[in-house]
C-alpha positions as CSV (number, residue, x, y, z in Angstrom):
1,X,5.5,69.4,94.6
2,X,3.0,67.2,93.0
3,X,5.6,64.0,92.0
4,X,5.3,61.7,94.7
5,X,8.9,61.0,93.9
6,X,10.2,64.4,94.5
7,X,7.8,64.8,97.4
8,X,9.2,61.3,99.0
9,X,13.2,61.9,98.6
10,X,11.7,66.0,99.7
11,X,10.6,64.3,103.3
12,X,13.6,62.0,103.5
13,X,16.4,64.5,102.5
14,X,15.0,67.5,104.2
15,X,15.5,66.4,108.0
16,X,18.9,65.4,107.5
17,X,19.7,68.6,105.5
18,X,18.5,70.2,108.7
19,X,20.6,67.5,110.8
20,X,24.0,68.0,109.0
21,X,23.7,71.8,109.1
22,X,22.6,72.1,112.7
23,X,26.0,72.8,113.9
24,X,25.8,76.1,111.6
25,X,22.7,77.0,113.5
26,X,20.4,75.6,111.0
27,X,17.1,74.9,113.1
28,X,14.4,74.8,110.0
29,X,14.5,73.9,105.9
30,X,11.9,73.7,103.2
31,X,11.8,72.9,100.0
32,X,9.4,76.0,97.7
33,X,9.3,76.5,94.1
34,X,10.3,80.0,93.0
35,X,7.9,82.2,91.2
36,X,9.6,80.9,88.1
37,X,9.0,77.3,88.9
38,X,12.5,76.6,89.8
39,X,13.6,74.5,92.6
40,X,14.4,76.6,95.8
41,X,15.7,75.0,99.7
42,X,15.1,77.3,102.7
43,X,17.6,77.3,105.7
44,X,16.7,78.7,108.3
45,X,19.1,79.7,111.2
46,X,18.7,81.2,114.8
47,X,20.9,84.0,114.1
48,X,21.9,86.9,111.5
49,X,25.8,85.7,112.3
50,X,25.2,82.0,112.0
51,X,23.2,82.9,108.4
52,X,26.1,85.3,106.9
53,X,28.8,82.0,108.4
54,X,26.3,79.3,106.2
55,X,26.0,81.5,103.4
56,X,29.8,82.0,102.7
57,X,30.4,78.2,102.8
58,X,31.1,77.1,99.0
59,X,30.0,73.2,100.0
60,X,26.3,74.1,101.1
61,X,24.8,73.8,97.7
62,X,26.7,70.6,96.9
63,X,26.4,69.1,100.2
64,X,22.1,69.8,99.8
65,X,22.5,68.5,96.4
66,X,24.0,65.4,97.3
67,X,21.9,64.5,100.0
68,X,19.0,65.1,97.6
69,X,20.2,62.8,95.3
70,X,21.0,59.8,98.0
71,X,17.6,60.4,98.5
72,X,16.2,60.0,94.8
73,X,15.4,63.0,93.9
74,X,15.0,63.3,90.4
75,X,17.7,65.2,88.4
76,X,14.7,66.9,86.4
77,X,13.1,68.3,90.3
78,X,16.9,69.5,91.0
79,X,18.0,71.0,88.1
80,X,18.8,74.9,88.9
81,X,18.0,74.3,92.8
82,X,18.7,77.4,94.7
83,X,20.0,77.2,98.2
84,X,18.8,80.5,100.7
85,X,19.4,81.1,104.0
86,X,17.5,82.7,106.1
87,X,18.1,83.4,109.8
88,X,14.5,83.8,113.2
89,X,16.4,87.3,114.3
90,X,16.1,88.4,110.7
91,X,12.6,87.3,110.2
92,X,11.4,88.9,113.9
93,X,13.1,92.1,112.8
94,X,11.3,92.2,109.5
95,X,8.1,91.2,111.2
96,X,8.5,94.3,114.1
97,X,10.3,96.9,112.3
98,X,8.0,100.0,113.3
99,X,10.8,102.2,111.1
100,X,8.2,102.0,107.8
């Protein structure tokens, strides 16, 4: 993120992301470019339950993309965002899978 303007509306949108998703278990987000350059917004919950609840909600990407776009980010840094969601239980059992 090199535009000062999509860093700026990045660190004013990205705690109240977090906020307004909190009661889904959301306890981190962050903003990454895909490999492809593309725009891409990390949840992260505490649980594998509370990330398959988040995931199947059809407002999530049009809630993150309007509180983006309060925020001023440009249309340009949000075009073909992607919204994942990742949960800490998945992420400690990747990390301590002794199974490979």
């Amino acid at each position: 993120m090199t535009d000062p303007q999509v860093a700026r509306a990045a660190d004013i949108a990205l705690p109240l992301i977090q906020t307004s998703t909190a009661s889904w278990g959301v306890r981190t987000c962050h903003w990454l470019p895909e490999r492809d350059g593309r725009p891409a917004l990390w949840l992260t919950t505490g649980t594998e339950a509370q990330r398959l609840a988040l995931e199947g909600q059809v407002w999530l990407s049009s809630q993150v993309t309007m509180m983006l776009t309060r925020q001023g980010m440009p249309y340009d840094a949000m075009r073909g965002l992607r919204v994942f969601v990742d949960s800490l239980e998945g992420q400690r059992r990747l990390l301590t899978d002794d199974t490979v």
